[in-house]
N, C-alpha and C positions, 0 to 999 in steps of 0.2 A: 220611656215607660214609667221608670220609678219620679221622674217631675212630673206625669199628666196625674199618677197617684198622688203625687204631694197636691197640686191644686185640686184635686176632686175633694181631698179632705177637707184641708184648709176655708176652701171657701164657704164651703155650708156651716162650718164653725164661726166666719166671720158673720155668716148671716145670721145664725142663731145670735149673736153678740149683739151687732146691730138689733133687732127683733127685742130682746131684752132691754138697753139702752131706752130704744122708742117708746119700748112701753113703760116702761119708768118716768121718763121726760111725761110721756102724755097722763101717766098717772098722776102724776104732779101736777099738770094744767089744770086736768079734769077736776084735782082736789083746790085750787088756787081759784078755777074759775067756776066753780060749783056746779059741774055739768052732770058729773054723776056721784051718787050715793057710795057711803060707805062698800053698803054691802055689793053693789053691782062693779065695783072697783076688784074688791077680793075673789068675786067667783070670773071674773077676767081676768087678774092675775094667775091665780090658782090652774085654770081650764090653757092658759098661753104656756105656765112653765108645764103640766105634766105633759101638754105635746112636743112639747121643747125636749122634755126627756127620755120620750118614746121615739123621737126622731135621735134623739143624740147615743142612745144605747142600740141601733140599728145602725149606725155609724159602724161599726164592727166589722158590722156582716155585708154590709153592701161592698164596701173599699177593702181593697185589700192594703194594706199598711207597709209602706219601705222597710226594714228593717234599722233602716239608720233613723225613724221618722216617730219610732213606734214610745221612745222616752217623750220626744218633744211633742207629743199627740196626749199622752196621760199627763202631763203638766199640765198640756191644756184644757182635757178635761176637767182635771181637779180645780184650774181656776174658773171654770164655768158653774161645777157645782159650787163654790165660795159666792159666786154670783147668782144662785138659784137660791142658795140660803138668808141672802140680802133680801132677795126679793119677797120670798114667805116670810121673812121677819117685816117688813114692812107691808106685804100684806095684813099679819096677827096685828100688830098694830095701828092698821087703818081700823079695822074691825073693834078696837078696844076705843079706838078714839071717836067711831060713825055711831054710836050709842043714838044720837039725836039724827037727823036726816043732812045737816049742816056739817059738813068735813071743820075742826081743827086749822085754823089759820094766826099763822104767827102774829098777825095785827091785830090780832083780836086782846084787847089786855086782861080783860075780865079773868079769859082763860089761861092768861099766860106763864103763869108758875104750873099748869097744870101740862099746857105745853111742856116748859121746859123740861119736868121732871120723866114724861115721857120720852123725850131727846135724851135724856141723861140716860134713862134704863135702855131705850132704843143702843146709846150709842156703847154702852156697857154691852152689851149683849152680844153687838154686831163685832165689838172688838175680840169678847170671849172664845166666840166662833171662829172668828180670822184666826187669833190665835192658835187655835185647836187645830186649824185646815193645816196652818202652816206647818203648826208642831209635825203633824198629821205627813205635808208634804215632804218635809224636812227629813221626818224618821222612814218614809219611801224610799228619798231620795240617798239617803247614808244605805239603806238596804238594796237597793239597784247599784249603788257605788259598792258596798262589798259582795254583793253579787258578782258584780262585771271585773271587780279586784280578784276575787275567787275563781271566775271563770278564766282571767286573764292568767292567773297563777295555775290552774291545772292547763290553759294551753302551754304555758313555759315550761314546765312539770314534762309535759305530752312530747312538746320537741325536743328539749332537751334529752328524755328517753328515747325516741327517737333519734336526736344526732347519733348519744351513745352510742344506740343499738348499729348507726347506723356505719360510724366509726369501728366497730367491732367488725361489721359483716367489713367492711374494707382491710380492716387488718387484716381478719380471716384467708379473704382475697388475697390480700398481698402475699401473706407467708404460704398462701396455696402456691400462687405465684411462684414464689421463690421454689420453693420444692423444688415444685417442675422444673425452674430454668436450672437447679443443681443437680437434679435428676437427668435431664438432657445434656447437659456439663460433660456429667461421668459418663455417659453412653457415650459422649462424641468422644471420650478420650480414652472409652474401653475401643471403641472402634478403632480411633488411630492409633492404638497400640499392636490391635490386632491386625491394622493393614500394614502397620510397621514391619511386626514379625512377620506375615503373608509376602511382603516386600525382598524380605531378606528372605526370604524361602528359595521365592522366585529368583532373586540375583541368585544366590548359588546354585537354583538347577540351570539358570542359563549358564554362568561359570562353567559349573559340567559338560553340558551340555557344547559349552563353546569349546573343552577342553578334548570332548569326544570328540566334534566334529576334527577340531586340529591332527588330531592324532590318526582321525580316520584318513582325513586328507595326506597326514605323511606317510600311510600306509599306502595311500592310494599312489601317492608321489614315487615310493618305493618300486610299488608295484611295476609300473610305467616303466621306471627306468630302469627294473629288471628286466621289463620286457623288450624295449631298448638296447639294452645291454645284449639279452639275448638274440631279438634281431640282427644287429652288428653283425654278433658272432656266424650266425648263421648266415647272413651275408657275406661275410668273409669268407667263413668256411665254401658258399660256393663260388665264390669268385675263385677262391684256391682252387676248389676241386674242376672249373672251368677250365682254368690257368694249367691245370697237371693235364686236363683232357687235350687242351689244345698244343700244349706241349707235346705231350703222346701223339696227337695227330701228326703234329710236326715232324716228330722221330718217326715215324712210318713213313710219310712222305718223303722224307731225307733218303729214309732204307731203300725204299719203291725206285728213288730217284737214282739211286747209287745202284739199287740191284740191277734197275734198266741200263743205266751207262753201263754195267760191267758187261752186262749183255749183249751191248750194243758194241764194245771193245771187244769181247767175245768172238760176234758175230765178226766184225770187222775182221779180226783176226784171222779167224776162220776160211774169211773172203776172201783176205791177200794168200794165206798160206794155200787156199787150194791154187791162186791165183797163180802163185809161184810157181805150185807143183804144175799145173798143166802148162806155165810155161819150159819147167824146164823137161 
């Protein structure tokens, strides 16, 4: 886009140039080959450049202009106006010179100091002017240079406050930063202190805990083998008290046993002695 704007401008400026140039050359023929008058030369100059600068100051507004394009675009306007100025000076002085119907020609000798001195002032003139443009362009151009030095200098100015500003908000950051990470530091190392002590809390209620249990268990172990113990006893005890019964039964049947044989010796007795008596 910004090169189809470069040749949209460019080129109607080359045509205007060309356009100028031609009419110059052919002002020259037309004055060498005597085609046309003074006067009909100048109101053809005159009528070619004001449309030349109605079309050149519409230049503007038609193109929209690059911005890298916009210095090398007024340079070259101004050297078109430097060329617009040539050309009305050599108009004023066809017009000083067409007095007679017959254009001013260098071969002519009669006239020739009269030429020359026209050439002289002509070329005095044309130089004064150049001069001026250039002065003109020159003191532009040192003002577009400390323009563009100045604008260059407030964007340096601009970043460089910027950097600053921008270096500060990162310090800022950073030392927030840090805060934080020594803020978070101390909470992890109040926490591990506190799970520390939470830690040793716990170990000693299980300690207790393990010491209770122990102790319950040796009660418990106690228990047991007093009950044990007791059992035993009470086992014994009936096995004894068994042991005396069957004993005791024993002595009754012993008795039962002896009481019957005596009985039975008794009776025997008894049997023979009646035995006896009715024998004898």
């Amino acid at each position: 886009m910004m090169l189809l704007n470069t040749i949209f401008v460019l080129v109607p400026c080359f045509i205007i140039i060309y356009g100028k140039v031609s009419m110059n050359v052919d002002l020259t023929n037309s004055m060498t080959n005597d085609e046309l008058d003074g006067f009909q030369i100048q109101q053809h100059m005159i009528d070619e450049i004001n449309e030349q600068d109605r079309h050149q100051k519409n230049l503007a507004d038609v193109f929209e202009l690059p911005v890298g394009l916009q210095d090398d675009v007024q340079l070259f306007q101004q050297k078109l106006h430097a060329i617009q100025h040539r050309l009305r000076f050599y108009a004023s002085t066809s017009k000083n010179s067409e007095s007679n119907s017959s254009p001013i020609l260098p071969s002519d000798t009669t006239d020739s100091n009269l030429f020359d001195q026209i050439n002289g002032q002509k070329d005095f003139e044309e130089q004064d002017e150049t001069t001026k443009l250039i002065e003109t362009e020159e003191r532009q151009r040192q003002k577009q240079k400390e323009e563009k030095e100045k604008e260059k200098q407030q964007e340096r100015e601009e970043k460089q406050k910027k950097k600053e500003e921008k270096e500060k908000e990162t310090q800022r950051q950073r030392e927030e930063r840090e805060r934080e990470k020594q803020k978070e530091r101390e909470e992890k190392q109040k926490k591990k202190e506190e799970k520390g002590k939470e830690t040793q809390r716990q170990r000693d209620e299980r300690e207790r805990e393990k010491q209770k249990e122990e102790r319950e268990k040796d009660k418990q172990k106690e228990r047991e083998d007093k009950r044990k113990e007791k059992e035993e006893k009470e086992k014994e005890t009936q096995q004894k008290k068994e042991q005396r019964e069957q004993e005791k039964q024993k002595t009754r049947e012993d008795k039962r046993k002896k009481k019957e044989e005596r009985e039975n010796e008794k009776q025997q007795k008894d049997e023979q002695k009646k035995q006896r008596t009715e024998e004898n």
